[in-house]
C-alpha positions in Angstrom: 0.0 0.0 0.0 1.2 3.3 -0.9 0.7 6.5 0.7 0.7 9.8 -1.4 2.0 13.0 0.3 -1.0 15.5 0.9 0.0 17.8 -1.4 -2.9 20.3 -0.6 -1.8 20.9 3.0 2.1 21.0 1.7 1.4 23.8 -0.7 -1.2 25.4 1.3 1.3 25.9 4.1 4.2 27.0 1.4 1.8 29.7 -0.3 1.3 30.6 3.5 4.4 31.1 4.2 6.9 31.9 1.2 4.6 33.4 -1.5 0.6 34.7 0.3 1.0 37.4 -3.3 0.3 33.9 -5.4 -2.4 32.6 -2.8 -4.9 33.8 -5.7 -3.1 32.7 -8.6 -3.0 29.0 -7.3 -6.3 28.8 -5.2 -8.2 27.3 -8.2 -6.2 24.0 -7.7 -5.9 24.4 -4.3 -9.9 24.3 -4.0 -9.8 20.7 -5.7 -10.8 17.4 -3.8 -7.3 15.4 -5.3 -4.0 17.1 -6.2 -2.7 14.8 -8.6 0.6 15.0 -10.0 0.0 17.5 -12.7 -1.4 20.2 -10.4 2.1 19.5 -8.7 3.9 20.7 -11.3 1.5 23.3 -12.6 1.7 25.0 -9.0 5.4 24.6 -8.7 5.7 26.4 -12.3 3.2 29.2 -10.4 5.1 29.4 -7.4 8.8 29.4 -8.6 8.8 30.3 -12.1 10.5 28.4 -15.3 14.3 28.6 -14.9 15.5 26.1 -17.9 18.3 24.7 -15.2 15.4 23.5 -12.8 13.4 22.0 -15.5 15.8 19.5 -17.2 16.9 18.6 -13.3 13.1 18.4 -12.2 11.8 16.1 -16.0 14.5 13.3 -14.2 13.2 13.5 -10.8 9.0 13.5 -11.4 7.1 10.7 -11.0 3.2 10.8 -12.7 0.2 8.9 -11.3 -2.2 6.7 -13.6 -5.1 9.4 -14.0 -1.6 12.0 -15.1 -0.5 9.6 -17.7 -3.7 8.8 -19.4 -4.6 12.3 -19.6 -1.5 13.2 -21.2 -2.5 10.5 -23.6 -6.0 11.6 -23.9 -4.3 15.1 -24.4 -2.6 13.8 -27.3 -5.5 12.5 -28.7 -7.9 15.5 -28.4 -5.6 17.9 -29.8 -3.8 15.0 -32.8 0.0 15.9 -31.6 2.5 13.0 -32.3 4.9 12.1 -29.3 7.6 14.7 -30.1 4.9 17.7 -29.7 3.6 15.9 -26.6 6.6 15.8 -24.8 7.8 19.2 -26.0 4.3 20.2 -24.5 4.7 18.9 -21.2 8.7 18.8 -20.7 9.0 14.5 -21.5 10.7 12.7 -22.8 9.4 11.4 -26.6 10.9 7.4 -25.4 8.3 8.0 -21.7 5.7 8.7 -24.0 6.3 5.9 -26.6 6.5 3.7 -23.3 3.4 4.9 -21.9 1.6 4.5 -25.4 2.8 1.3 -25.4 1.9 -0.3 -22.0 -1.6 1.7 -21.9 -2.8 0.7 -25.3 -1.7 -2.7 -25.0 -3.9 -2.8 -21.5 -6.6 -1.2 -23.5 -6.6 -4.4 -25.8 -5.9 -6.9 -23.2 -8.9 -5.6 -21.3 -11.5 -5.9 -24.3 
């Protein structure tokens, strides 16, 4: 069993604390039932801004949840990008999404 950190009460005390000018700016997501991993990242790009040093040092440290993934996918979908204009879109890389594509769709099938 796996316990997620509660990322609401995490960045709820940080806004608090470090930034109360963004409490605004990020209250949307903070209003939410679940923080999943995606609202992670779109508050941290809120909060602290795009430097490109943090990014490339951050795409090898994240981690994305099930709902995150197909999303992305769905995203991909919705909006007919191929894998390199996906992963430019959400800072991947194009061999994660060829992965994911590979072990969702073949889920997809086995489940039918």
């Amino acid at each position: 069993m796996s316990t997620l950190p509660n990322y609401k009460k995490i960045y709820t005390d940080m806004i608090s604390m470090k930034y109360p000018h963004k409490m605004e700016e990020c209250q949307e997501i903070l209003n939410r039932n679940k923080i999943n991993s995606l609202d992670v990242i779109i508050l941290n790009n809120i909060l602290l801004g795009r430097d490109q040093n943090s990014i490339k040092l951050n795409s090898n440290l994240r981690s994305f949840d099930k709902d995150s993934i197909v999303f992305m996918l769905e995203y991909q979908v919705r909006h007919n990008l191929n894998n390199l204009q996906l992963a430019a879109h959400f800072n991947l890389s194009r061999n994660t999404v060829t992965k994911w594509k590979r072990i969702f769709y073949s889920l997809e099938i086995n489940n039918k």
